[in-house]
Structure formats: C-alpha cells, structure tokens
N, C-alpha and C positions, 0 to 999 in steps of 0.2 A: 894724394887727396883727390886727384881728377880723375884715376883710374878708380877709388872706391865710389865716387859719384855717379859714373858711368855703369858700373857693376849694382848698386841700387836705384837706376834706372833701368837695367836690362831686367832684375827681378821686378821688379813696379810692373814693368811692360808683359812680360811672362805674365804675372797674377789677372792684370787687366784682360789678357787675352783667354785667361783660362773662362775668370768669371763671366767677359761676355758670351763666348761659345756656351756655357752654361745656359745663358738666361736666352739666349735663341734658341737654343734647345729647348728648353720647356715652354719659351713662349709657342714654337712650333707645336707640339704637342699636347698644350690645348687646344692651341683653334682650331688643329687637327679631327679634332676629337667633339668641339663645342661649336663650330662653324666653318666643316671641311673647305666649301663651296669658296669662300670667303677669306683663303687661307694664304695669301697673297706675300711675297715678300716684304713690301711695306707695310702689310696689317701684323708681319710677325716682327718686325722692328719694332712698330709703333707698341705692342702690346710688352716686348720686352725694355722701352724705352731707351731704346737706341735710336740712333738712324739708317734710313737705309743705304749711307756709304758704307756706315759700318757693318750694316749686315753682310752688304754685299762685298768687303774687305774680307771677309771669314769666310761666307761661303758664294763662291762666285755664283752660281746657280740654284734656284728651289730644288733641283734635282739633288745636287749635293748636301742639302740643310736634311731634306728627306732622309738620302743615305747616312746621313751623321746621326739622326734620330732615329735610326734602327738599331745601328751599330752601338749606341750606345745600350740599348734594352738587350739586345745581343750579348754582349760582354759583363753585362747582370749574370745571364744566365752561364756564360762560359764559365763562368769565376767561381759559381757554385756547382757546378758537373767537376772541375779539376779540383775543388774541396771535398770532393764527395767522400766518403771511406766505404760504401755502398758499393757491389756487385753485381753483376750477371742483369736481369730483369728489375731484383727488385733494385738498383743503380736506375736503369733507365725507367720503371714509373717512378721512382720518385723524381728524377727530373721532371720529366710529364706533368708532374703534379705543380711542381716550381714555374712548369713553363706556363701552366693554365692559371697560375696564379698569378703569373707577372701580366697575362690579360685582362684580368679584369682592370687593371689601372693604364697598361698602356693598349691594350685590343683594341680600341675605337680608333686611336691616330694610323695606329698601323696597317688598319684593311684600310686606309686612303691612298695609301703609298704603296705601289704596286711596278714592277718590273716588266718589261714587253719581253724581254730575253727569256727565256729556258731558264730552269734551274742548274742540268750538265753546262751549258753554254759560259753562263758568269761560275761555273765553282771552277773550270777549266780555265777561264781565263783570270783568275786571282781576282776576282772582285771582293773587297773587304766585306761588304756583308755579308756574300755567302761563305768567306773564308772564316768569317766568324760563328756562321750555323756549324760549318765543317769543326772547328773547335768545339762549340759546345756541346755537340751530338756522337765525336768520334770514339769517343771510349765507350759509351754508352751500348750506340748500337753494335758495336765490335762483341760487345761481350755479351748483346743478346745475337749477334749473328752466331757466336760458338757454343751458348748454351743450345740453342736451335739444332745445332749443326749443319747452319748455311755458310759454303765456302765466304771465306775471307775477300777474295775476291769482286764479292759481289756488293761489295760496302759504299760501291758510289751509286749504286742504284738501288742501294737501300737507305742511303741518306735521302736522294732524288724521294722515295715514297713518301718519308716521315713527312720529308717538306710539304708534300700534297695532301696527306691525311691530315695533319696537323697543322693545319693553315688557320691563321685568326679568324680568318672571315668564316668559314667553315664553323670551328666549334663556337664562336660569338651567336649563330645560329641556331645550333645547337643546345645550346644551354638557354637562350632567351625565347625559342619558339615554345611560348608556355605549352603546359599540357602532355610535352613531350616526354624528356630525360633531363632528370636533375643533371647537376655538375659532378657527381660520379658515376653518376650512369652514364653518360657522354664518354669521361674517363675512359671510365672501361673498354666499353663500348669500341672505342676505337685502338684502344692498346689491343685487344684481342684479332678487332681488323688488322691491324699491322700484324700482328706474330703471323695471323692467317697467309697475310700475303707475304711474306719473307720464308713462312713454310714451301710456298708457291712457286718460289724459284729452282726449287731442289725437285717437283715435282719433274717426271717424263712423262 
C-alpha cells in the first residue's frame, strides 16, 4: 500500500511539473510578445499563476525560461521536417512555409530573445536550441545541398546561412513593412536568396 501511494505521488508530481512548465511557458510568450519590456520573472509567474519560487524552481534563470521557449517552437518544427515524405527542395520550402507559418503566432516573442554567441559557436558547443534548428533543418538542407550539387561538406555553413536569412526578425519585417512583399513574395524571395548563396560556395 505505501509503495503504491508513493508511486501516485511520484505521477501527481511528474503531471504537476509538466503542466506548470507549461503554463510558464506560454505565460512567457505572451508577455513576450504583448509587453516585451515588462517581461520580468515575477510578471511571467504572476500571469501564469504561480509564484515566483516556483517559477524560479523550473527554471533557475529568464535566460533558461527563454531558452525553453524556443526549444519548445523548435521541436514544432523538428517534428514535422522528420514527418515529412517530401524531398529534395520542394521538402525544404515546404518547411519554409511551416517555418513562416509557425511565426506568425510565436514571431513576436521570439525576436525578443536573442543570443550574444554565434551561431557555429552554440551549434559546436551542443546548445539545445541550436541542436534543435540542427534537427529541424538537417535533412532538408542536405537534400537541397545535393540537388544543388554543393558538397556535403559544406552543411554547417549552410545551416550557419538559413539561420541568418531566415531569422524572425528579418522576415517579421518583411512581411509587415506594408507596400512591400506579400507573405509569398517574402517566401520566395528569400528561398531563391538561399539557393543563390549556396550556389555561391561552389563558385571559384
């Protein structure tokens, strides 16, 4: 009896910790999004109705709540790039497409949270979010690095680009600077800048 009581408390405990990570998580990502400035540990407690022991029980630091709030939009997208049955190009714009689409709901939190380090710098040193872009981008751009016929080789500096072309803040600009380029012309736009500069590397 005292071993099944302790076993439906260790699952109690498990659920508890899942669902609050949850709701700090998306309380992050409003206020991210709806009062960056403002976005304060105890404001992303109070909004998820927790406290701030317990937020800060989960995640020791804003830095880490941050990284857990990409990581999680990340592994959206990983999950449906290794669902894919898609190929060669048209595999990576339809990602593309998935990617620009998972922006328009989480775009605004995520140009707040920003990295000082390099992109080579954390994918070298296994940092979970960019090991998570490395996931969701590696089959993709592989198979337009060989439809291309740019060496295989050159795949961590063609991840390195996506990441810079394809940056929230970037196409969030792009698409909302009226006047300019709809959300497929954007697309485009920059899928054919990438093929461009991955031609680029083969050049002498």
């Amino acid at each position: 009896m005292a071993t099944e009581q302790l076993s439906g408390a260790s699952v109690r405990g498990r659920r508890d910790t899942v669902r609050n990570k949850r709701r700090l998580l998306n309380a992050a990502g409003e206020l991210l999004r709806e009062d960056p400035k403002n976005a304060s540990m105890p404001a992303i407690a109070e909004k998820a109705q927790l406290s701030v022991a317990t937020a800060y029980r989960y995640f020791p630091t804003l830095e880490e709540l941050h990284s857990a709030y990409l990581h999680s939009v990340l592994v959206n997208l990983r999950d449906y790039t290794l669902a894919s049955p898609l190929h060669g190009t048209s595999l990576f714009e339809d990602v593309i497409a998935r990617w620009v689409k998972l922006l328009e709901t989480y775009g605004p939190a995520m140009i707040q949270v920003r990295s000082k380090e390099g992109f080579l710098t954390r994918l070298h040193a296994n940092d979970e979010v960019i090991g998570t872009v490395h996931d969701a981008w590696e089959r993709p751009i592989r198979e337009v690095l060989r439809e291309l016929g740019v060496p295989e080789e050159r795949f961590d500096f063609a991840l390195m680009f996506y990441n810079a072309m394809f940056d929230p803040r970037e196409i969030n600009d792009m698409i909302h600077n009226r006047g300019r380029l709809s959300k497929d012309e954007t697309i485009q736009t920059l899928i054919q800048a990438y093929y461009g500069a991955l031609r680029g590397m083969t050049a002498r």
